[in-house]
N, C-alpha and C positions, 0 to 999 in steps of 0.2 A: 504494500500500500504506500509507505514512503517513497520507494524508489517509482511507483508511478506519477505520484506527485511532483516531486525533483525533474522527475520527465516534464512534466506539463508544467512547468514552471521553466523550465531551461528552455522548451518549446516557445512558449508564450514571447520569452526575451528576446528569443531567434528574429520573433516579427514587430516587435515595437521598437520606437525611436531609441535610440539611447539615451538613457538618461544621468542629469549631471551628479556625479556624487551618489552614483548605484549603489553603493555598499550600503548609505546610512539607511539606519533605522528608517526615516522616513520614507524613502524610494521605497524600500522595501514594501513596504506596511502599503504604498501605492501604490505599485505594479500587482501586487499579489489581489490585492480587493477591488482594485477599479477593472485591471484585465479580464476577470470573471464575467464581466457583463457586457465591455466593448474596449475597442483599443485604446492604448492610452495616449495624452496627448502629455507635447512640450511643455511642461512647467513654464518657458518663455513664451509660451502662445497669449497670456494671458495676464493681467496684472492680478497685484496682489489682491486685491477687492471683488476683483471676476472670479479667482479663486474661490474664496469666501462664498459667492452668491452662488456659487456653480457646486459646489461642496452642501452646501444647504439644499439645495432643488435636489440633490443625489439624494441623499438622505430622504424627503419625502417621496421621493422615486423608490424607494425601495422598500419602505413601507407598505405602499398602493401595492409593489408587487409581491408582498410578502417573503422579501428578502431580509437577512440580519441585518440592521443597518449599524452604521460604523459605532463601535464604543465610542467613549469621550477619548480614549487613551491615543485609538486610532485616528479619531477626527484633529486630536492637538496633532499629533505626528506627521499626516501628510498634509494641513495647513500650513506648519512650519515650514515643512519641504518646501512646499510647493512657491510659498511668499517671500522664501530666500533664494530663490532660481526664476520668481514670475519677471516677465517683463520690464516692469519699475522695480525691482530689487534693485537695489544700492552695490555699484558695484565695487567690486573687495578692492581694499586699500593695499596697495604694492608696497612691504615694508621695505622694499629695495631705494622709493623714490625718496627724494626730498619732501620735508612737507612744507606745504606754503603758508606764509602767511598772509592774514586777511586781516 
């Protein structure tokens, strides 16, 4: 049973985008529950707020269809993800640069 899962999960990854920072928890916790039901999209596709509204309409999507809908623990995890790789994320600070003053 595990190894057929592993299967279908290593399947799944074969055909979705790649995703930034796959390892963490968050990707995780978003490839595994949103690929269940449709492919998954860019964390960049989307700003952080579209996130948010798009992650709530899931949730009573899946309700209506009498699906588990996300724990809280799941829904903190791939918000996070998702709003530190959306669109408007702030992009990381190069401890290489200089920093400027304002």
């Amino acid at each position: 049973m595990l190894r057929a899962a592993l299967a279908l999960v290593a399947m799944l990854a074969a055909c979705s985008p790649a995703l930034p920072d796959a390892q963490s928890a968050g990707a995780q916790v978003y490839s595994v529950r949103c690929s269940g039901c449709h492919g998954i999209y860019a964390p960049g596709s989307l700003t952080g707020e579209m996130w948010q509204v798009q992650v709530e309409r899931m949730q009573r999507e899946m309700l209506r269809r009498a699906v588990n809908p996300l724990t809280e623990q799941e829904k903190y995890l791939i918000l996070t993800y998702l709003k530190a790789h959306a669109s408007d994320a702030a992009a990381p600070v190069d401890a290489g640069s200089p920093a400027r003053a304002g």
